[in-house]
C-alpha positions, -999 to +999 in steps of 0.1 A: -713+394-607-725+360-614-739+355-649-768+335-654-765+297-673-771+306-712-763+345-708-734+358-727-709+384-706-706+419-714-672+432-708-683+468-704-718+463-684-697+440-659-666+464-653-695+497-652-714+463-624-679+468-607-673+504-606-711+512-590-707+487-563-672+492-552-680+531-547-698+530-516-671+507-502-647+526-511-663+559-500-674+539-469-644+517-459-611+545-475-591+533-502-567+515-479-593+502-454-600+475-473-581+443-487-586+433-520-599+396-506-624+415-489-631+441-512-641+411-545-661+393-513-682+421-507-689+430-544-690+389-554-665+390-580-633+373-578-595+385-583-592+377-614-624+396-627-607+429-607-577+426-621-590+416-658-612+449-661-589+471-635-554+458-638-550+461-599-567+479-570-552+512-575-567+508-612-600+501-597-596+532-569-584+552-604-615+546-623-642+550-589-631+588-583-625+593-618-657+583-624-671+600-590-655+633-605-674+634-639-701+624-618-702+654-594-689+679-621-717+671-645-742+676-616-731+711-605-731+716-643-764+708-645-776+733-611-759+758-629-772+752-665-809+752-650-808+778-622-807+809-654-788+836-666-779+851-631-746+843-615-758+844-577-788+818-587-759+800-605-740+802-572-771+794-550-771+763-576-737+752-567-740+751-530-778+738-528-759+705-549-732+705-521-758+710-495-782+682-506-748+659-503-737+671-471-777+662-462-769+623-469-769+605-445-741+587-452-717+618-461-682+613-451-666+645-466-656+651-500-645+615-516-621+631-536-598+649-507-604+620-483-588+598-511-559+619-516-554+623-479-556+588-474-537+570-502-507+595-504-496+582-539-492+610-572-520+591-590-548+599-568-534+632-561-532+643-599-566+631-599-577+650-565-561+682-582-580+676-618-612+673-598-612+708-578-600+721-614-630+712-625-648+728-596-628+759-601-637+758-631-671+761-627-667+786-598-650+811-621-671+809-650-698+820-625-672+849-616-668+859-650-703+857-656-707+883-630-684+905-640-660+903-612-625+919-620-606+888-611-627+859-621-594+839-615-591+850-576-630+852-573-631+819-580-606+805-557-623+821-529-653+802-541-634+771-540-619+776-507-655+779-494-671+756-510-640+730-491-647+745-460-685+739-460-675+704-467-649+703-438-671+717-415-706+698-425-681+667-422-667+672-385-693+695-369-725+681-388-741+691-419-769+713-410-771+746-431-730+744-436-741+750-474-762+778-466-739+798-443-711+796-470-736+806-496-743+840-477-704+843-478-698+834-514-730+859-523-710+888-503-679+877-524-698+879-552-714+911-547-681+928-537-660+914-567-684+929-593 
């Protein structure tokens, strides 16, 4: 992040520079296919300016999913906020986000799990497990909403489809892997109310 001859540096516009360029490497390359040599060549900063606003790598691979994380929980937030009052529009919501990512074309499965099945360490998995929190979160507010007599269990069940249409739109190819668990979640749904 060269700065220009006369320009003063901003601390906290560089290390937010950082964070949105070493995302898609990250997400692209895995946490651990990438050296850190490599990884300040391809965003043009040097060592020392990763290690002045990160610490280290891992504090760098820290803030980029916990950044990805608010990222993707304030967007289902958002679907749900704007689809109205009625949990299964709330649910459609949910999975029309998830299917519009599956949709990209360059998804490689949910950036959160990939991390913590790459890069075995309690950090990223503490962070992995704080991020479907969030999701079932979400998921079981929409339960309650609904009226469901578990929201707690409703919501798992959510959750568990909402990581499958990930799993499957990542190995067997995206098309409609939202839509098909929507139908499912919607019997759910239904059933628990």
């Amino acid at each position: 992040m060269p700065v220009a001859k006369g320009s003063t540096i901003d601390p906290d516009r560089t290390r937010a520079a950082i964070l949105d360029a070493a995302t898609p490497v990250l997400y692209e390359r895995g946490l651990d296919g990438i050296g850190v040599a490599e990884l300040c060549a391809r965003l043009g900063i040097s060592k020392e300016t990763l290690y002045r606003h990160f610490g280290t790598k891992d504090g760098l691979v820290r803030a980029v999913l916990e950044a990805r994380s608010d990222r993707v929980t304030r967007s289902l937030a958002e679907a749900v906020a704007a689809a109205g009052p009625e949990p299964a529009d709330q649910l459609a919501a949910v999975f029309a986000v998830f299917q519009q990512t599956y949709d990209e074309p360059r998804f490689r499965g949910c950036a959160m799990l990939n991390a913590a099945a790459q890069h075995h360490v309690e950090p990223v998995r503490a962070l992995t497990a704080r991020h479907l929190d969030r999701y079932l979160d979400t998921l079981t507010g929409i339960a309650e909403r609904a009226g469901a007599a578990d929201p707690r269990l409703l919501g798992r069940q959510l959750l568990m489809l909402v990581e499958g249409a990930t799993v499957v739109a990542t190995h067997h190819g995206p098309a409609d892997a939202g839509d098909h668990a929507l139908r499912a979640a919607l019997t759910l749904l239904a059933a628990a109310s």
